[in-house]
Biopython code that builds the backbone (N, CA, C, O; Angstrom):
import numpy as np
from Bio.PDB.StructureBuilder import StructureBuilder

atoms = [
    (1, "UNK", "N", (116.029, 92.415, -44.010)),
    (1, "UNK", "CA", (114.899, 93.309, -44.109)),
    (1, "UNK", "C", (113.968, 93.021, -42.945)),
    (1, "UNK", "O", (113.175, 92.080, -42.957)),
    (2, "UNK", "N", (114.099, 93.868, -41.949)),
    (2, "UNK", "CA", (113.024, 93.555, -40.801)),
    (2, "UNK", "C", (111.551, 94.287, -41.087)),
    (2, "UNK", "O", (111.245, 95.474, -40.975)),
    (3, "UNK", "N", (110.705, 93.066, -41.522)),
    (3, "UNK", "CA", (109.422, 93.311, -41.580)),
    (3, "UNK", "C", (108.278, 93.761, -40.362)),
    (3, "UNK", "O", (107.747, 92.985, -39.566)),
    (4, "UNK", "N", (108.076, 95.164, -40.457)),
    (4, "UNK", "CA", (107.246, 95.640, -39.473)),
    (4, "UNK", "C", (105.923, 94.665, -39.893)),
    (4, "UNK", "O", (106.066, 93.500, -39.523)),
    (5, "UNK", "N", (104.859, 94.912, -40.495)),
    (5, "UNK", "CA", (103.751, 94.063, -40.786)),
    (5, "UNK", "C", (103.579, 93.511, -42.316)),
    (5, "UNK", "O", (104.173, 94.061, -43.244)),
    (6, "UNK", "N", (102.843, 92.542, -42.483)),
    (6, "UNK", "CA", (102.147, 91.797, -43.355)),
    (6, "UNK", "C", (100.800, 91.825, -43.728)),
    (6, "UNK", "O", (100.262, 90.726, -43.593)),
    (7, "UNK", "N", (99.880, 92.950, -44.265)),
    (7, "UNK", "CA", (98.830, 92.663, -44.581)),
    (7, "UNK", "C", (98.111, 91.762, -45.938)),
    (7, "UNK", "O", (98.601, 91.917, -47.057)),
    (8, "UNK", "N", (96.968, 90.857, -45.743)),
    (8, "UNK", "CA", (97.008, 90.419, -47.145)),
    (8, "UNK", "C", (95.616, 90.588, -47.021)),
    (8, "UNK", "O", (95.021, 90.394, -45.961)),
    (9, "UNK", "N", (95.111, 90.922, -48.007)),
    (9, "UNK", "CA", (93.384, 91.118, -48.382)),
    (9, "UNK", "C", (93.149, 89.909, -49.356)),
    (9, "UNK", "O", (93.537, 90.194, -50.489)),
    (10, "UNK", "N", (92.761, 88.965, -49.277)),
    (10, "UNK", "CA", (92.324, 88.158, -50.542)),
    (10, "UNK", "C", (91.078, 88.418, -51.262)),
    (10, "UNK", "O", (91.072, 87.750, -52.296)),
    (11, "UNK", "N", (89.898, 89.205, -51.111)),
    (11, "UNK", "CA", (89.029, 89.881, -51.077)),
    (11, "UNK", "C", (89.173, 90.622, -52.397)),
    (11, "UNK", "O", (88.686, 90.264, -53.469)),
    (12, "UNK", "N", (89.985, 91.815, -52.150)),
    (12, "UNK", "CA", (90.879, 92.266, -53.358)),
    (12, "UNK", "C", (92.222, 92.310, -53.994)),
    (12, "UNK", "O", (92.751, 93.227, -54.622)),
    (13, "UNK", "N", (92.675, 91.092, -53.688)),
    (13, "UNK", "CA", (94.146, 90.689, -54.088)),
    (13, "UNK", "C", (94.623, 91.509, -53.936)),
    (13, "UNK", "O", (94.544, 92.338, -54.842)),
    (14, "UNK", "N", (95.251, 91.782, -52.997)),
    (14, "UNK", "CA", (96.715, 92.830, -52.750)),
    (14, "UNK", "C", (96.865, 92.322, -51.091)),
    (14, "UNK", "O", (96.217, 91.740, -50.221)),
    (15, "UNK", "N", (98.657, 93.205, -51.394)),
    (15, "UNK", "CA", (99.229, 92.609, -50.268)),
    (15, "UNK", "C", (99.829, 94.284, -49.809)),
    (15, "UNK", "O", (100.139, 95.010, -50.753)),
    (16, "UNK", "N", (99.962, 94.799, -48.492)),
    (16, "UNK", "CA", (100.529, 95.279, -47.938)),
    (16, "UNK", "C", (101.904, 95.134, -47.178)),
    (16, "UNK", "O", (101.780, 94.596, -46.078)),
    (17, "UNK", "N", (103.218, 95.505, -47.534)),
    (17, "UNK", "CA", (104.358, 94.799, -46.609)),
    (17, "UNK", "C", (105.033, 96.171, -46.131)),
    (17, "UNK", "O", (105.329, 97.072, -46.916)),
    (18, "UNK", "N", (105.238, 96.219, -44.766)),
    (18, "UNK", "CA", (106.037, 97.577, -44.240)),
    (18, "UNK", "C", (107.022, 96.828, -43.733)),
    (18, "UNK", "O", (106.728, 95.818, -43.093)),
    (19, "UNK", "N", (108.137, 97.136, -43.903)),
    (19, "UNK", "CA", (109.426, 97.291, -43.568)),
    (19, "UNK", "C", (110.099, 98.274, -43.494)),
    (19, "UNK", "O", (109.681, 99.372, -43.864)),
    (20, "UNK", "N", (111.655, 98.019, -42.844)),
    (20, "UNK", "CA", (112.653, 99.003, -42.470)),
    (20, "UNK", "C", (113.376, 98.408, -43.316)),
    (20, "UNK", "O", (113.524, 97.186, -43.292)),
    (21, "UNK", "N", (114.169, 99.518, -44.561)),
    (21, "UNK", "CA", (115.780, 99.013, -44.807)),
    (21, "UNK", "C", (116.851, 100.000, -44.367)),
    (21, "UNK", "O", (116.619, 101.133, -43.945)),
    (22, "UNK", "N", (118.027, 99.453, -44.512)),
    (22, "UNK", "CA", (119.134, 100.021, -43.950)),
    (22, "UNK", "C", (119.909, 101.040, -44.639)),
    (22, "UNK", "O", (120.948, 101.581, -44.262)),
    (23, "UNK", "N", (119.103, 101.259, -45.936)),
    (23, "UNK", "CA", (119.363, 102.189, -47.045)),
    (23, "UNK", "C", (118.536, 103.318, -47.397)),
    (23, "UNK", "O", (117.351, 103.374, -47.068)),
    (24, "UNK", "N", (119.302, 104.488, -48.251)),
    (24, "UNK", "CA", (117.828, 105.452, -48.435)),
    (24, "UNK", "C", (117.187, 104.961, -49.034)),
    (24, "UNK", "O", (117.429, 103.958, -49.705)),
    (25, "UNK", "N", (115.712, 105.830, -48.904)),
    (25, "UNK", "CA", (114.665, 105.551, -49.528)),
    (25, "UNK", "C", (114.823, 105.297, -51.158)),
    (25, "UNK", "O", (114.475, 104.391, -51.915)),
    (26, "UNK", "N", (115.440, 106.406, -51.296)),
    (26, "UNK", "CA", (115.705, 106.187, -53.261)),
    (26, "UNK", "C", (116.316, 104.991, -53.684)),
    (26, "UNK", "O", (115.996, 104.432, -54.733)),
    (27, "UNK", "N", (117.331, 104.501, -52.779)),
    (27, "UNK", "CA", (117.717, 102.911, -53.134)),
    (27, "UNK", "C", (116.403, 101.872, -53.337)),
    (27, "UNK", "O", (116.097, 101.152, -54.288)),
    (28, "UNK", "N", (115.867, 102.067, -52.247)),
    (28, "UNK", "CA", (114.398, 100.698, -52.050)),
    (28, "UNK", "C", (113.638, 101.062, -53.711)),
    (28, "UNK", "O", (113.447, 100.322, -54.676)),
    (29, "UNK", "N", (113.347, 102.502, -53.492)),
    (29, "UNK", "CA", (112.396, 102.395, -54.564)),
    (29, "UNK", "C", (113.137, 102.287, -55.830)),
    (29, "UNK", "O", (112.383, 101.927, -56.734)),
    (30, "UNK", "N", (114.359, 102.475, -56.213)),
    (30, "UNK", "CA", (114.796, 101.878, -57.326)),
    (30, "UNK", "C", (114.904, 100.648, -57.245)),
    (30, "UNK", "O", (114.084, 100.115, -57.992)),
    (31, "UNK", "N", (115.413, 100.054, -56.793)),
    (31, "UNK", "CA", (115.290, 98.204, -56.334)),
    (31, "UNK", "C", (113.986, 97.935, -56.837)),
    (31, "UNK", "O", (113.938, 97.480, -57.980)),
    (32, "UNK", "N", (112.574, 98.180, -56.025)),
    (32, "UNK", "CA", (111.474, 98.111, -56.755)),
    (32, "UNK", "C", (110.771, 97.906, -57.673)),
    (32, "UNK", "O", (109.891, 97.093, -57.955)),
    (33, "UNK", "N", (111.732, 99.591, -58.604)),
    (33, "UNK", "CA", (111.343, 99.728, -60.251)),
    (33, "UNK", "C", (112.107, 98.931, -61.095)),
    (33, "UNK", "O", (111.861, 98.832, -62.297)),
    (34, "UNK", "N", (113.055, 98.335, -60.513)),
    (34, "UNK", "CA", (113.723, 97.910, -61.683)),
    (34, "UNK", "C", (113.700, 96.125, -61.650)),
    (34, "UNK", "O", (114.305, 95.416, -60.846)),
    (35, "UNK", "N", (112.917, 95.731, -62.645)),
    (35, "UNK", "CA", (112.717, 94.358, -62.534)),
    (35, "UNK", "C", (113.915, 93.606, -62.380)),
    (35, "UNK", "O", (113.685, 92.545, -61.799)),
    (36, "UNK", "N", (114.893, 93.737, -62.632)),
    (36, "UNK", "CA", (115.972, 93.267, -62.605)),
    (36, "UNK", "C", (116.525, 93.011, -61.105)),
    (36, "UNK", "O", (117.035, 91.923, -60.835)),
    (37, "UNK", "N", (116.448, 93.717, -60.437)),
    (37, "UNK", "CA", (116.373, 94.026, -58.917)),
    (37, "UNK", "C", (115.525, 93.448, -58.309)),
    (37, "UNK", "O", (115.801, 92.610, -57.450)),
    (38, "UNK", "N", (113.825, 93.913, -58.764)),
    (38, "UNK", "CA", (112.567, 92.779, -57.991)),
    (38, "UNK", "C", (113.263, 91.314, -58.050)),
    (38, "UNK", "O", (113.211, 90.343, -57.295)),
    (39, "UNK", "N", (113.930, 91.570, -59.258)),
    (39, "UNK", "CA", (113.685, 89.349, -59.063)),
    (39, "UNK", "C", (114.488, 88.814, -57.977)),
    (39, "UNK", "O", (114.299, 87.768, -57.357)),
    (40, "UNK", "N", (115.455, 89.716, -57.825)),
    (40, "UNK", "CA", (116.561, 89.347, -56.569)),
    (40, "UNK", "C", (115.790, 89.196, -55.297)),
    (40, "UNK", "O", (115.942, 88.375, -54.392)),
    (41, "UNK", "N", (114.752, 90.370, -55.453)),
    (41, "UNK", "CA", (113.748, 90.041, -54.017)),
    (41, "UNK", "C", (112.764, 88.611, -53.942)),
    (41, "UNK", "O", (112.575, 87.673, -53.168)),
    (42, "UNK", "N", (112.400, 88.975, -54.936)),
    (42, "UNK", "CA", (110.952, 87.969, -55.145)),
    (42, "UNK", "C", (111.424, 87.076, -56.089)),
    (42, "UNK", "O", (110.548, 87.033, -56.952)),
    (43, "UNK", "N", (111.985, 86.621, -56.278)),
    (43, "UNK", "CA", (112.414, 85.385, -57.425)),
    (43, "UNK", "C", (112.236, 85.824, -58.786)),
    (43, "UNK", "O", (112.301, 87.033, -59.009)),
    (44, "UNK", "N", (111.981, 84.861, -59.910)),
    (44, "UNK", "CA", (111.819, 85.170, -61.517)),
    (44, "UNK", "C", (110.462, 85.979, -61.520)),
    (44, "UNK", "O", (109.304, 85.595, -61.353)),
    (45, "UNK", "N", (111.113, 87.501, -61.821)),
    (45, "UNK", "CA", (109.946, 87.986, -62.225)),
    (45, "UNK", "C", (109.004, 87.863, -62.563)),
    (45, "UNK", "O", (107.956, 88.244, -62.043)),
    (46, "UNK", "N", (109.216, 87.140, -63.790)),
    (46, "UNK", "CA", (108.156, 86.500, -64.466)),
    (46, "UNK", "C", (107.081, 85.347, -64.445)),
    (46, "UNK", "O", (106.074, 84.943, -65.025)),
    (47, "UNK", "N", (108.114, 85.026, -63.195)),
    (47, "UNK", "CA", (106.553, 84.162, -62.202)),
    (47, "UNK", "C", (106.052, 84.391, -61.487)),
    (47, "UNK", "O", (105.190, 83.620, -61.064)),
    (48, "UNK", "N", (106.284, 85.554, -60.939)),
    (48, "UNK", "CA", (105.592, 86.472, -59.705)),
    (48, "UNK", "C", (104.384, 87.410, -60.391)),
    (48, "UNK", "O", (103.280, 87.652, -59.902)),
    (49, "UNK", "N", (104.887, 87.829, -61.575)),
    (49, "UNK", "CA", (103.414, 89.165, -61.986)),
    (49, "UNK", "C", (103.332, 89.131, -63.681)),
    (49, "UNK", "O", (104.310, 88.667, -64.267)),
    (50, "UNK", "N", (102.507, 89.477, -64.246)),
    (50, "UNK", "CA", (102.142, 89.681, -65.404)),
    (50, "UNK", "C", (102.166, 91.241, -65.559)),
    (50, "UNK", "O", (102.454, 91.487, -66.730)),
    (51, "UNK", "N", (101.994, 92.282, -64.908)),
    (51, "UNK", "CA", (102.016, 93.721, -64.780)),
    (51, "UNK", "C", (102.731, 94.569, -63.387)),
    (51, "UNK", "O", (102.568, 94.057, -62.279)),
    (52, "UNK", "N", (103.439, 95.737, -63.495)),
    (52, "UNK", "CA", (103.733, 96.018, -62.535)),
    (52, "UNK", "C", (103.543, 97.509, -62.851)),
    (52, "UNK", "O", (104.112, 98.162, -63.726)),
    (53, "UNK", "N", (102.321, 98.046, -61.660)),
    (53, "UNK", "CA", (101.710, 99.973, -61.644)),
    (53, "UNK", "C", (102.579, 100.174, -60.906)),
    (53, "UNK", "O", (103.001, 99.360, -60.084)),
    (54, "UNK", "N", (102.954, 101.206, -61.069)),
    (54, "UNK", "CA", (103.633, 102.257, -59.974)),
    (54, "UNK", "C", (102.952, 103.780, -59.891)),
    (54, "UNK", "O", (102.682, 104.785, -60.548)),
    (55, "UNK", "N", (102.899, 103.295, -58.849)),
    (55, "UNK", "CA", (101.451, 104.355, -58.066)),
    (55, "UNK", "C", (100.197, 103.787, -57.954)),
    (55, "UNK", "O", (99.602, 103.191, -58.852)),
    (56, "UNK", "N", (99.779, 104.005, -56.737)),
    (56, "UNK", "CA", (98.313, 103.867, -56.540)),
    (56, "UNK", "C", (97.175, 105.214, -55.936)),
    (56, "UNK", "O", (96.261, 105.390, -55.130)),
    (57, "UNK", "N", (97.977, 105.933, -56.953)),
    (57, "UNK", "CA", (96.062, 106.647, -57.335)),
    (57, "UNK", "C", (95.330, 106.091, -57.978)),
    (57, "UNK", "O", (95.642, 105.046, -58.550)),
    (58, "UNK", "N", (93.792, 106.802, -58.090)),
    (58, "UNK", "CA", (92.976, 106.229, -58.998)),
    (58, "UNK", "C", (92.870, 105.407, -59.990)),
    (58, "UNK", "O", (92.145, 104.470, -60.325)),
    (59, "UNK", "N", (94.251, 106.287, -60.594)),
    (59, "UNK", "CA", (94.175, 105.365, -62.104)),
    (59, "UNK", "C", (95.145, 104.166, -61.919)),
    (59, "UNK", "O", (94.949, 103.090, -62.483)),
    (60, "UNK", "N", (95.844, 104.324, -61.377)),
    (60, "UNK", "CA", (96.638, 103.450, -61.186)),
    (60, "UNK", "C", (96.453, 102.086, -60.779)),
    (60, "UNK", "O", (96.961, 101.048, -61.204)),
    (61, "UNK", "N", (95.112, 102.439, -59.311)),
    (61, "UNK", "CA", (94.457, 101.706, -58.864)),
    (61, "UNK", "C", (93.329, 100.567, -59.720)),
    (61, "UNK", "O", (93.086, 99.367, -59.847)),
    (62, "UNK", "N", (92.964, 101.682, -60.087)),
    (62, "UNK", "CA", (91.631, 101.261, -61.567)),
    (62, "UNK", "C", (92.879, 100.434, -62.619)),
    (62, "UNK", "O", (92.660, 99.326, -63.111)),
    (63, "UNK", "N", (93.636, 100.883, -62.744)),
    (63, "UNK", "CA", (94.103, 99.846, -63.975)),
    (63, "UNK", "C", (94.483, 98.119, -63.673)),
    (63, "UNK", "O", (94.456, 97.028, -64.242)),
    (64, "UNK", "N", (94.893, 98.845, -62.176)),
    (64, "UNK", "CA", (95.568, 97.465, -62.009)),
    (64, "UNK", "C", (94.289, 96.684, -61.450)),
    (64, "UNK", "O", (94.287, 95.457, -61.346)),
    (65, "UNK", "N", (93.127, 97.545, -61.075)),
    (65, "UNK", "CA", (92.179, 96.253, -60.462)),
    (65, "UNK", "C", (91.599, 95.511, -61.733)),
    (65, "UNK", "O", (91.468, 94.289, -61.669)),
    (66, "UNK", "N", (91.200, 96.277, -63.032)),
    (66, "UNK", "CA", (91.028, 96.040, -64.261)),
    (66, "UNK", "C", (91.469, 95.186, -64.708)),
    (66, "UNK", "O", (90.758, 94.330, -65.235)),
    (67, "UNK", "N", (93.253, 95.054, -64.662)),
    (67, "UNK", "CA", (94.134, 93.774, -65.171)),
    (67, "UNK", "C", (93.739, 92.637, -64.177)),
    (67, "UNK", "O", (93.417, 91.498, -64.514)),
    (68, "UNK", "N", (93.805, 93.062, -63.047)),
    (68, "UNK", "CA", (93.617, 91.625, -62.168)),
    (68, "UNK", "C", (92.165, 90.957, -62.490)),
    (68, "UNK", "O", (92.155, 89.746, -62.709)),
    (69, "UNK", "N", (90.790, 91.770, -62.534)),
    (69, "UNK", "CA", (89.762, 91.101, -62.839)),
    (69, "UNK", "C", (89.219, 90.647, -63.970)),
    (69, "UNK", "O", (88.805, 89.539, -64.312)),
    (70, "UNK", "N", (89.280, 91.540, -64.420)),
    (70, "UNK", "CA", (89.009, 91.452, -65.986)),
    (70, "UNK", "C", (90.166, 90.481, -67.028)),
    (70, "UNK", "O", (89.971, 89.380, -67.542)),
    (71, "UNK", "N", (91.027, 91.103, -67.069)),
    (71, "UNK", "CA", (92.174, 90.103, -68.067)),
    (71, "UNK", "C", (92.727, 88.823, -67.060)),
    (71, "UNK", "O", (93.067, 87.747, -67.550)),
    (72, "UNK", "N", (92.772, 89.101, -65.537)),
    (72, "UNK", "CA", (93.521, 87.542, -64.853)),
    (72, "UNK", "C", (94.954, 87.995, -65.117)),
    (72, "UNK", "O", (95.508, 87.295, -65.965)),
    (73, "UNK", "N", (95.408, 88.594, -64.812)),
    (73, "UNK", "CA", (96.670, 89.359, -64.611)),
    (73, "UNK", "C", (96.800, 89.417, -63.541)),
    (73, "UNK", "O", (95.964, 89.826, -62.735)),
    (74, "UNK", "N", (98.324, 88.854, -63.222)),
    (74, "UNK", "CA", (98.993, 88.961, -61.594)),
    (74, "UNK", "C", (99.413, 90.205, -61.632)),
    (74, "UNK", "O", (99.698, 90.474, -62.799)),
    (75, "UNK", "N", (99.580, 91.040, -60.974)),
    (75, "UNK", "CA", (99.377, 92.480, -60.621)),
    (75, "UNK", "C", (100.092, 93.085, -59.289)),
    (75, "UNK", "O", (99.524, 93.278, -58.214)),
    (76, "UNK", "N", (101.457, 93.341, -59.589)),
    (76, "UNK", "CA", (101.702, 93.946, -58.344)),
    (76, "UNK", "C", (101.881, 95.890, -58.190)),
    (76, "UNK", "O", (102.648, 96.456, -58.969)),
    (77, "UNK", "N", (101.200, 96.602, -57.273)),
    (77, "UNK", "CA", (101.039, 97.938, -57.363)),
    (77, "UNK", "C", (102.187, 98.849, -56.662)),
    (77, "UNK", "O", (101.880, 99.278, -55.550)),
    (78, "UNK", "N", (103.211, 99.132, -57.061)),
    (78, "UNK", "CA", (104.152, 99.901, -56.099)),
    (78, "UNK", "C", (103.647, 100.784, -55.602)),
    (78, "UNK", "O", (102.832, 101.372, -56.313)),
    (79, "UNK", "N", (103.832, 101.249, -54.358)),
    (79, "UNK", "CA", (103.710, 103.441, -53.682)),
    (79, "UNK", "C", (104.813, 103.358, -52.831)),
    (79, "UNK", "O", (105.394, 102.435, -52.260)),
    (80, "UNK", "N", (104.904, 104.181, -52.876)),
    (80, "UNK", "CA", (106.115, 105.286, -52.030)),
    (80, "UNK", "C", (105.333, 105.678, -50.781)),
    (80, "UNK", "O", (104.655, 106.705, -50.764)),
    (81, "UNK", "N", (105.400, 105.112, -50.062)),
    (81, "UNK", "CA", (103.609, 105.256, -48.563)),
    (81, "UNK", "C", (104.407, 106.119, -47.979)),
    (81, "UNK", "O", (104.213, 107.152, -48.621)),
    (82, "UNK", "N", (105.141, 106.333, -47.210)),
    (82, "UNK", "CA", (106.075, 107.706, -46.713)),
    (82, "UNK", "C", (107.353, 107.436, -46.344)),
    (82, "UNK", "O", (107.786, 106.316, -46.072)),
    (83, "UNK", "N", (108.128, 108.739, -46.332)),
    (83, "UNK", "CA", (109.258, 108.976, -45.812)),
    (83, "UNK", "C", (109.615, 109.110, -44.489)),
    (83, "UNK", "O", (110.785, 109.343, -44.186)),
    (84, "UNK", "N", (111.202, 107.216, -44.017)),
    (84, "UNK", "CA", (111.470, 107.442, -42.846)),
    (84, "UNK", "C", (111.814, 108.805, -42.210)),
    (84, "UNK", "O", (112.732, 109.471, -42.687)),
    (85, "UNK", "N", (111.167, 109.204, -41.239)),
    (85, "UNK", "CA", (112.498, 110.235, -40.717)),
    (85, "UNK", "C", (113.888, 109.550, -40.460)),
    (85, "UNK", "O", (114.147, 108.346, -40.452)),
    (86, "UNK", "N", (114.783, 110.711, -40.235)),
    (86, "UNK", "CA", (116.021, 110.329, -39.969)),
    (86, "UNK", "C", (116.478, 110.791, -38.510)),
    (86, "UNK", "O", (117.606, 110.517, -38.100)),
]
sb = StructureBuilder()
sb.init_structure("model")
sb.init_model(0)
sb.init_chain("A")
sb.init_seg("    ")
for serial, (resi, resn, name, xyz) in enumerate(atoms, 1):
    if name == "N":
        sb.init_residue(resn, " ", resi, " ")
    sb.init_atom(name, np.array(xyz, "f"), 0.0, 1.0, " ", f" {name:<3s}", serial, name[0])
structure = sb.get_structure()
């Protein structure tokens, strides 16, 4: 997975990661959704997050900043930021 950038805000806990994969898009984002798959990326799920949004609109946004401040919930937010061209 060649990582274009790394952003991290500690400010408001979140992380930004852009990369290229070598697959379609619908592969990555199922990989993503399916915890079973995250853990292959990121290790035991279940030590990486307590919640996982998919989408960051508003609400999405609002919920998950909610879990992270309020309850102390590790919190990771999926989006779909855009489509490579081909």
């Amino acid at each position: 997975m060649p990582v274009r950038s790394l952003t991290k805000d500690p400010k408001t806990l979140t992380m930004r990661l852009v990369a290229d994969f070598p697959v379609p898009i619908e592969r990555v984002w199922a990989a993503w959704a399916d915890p079973r798959q995250l853990e292959r990326f990121w290790g035991r799920v279940r030590e990486v997050r307590d919640a996982i949004v998919i989408g960051s609109g508003a609400g999405g946004l609002g919920v998950a900043a909610l879990l992270a401040k309020l309850a102390h919930k590790r919190v990771v937010v999926l989006e779909r930021y855009d489509t490579p061209t081909r």
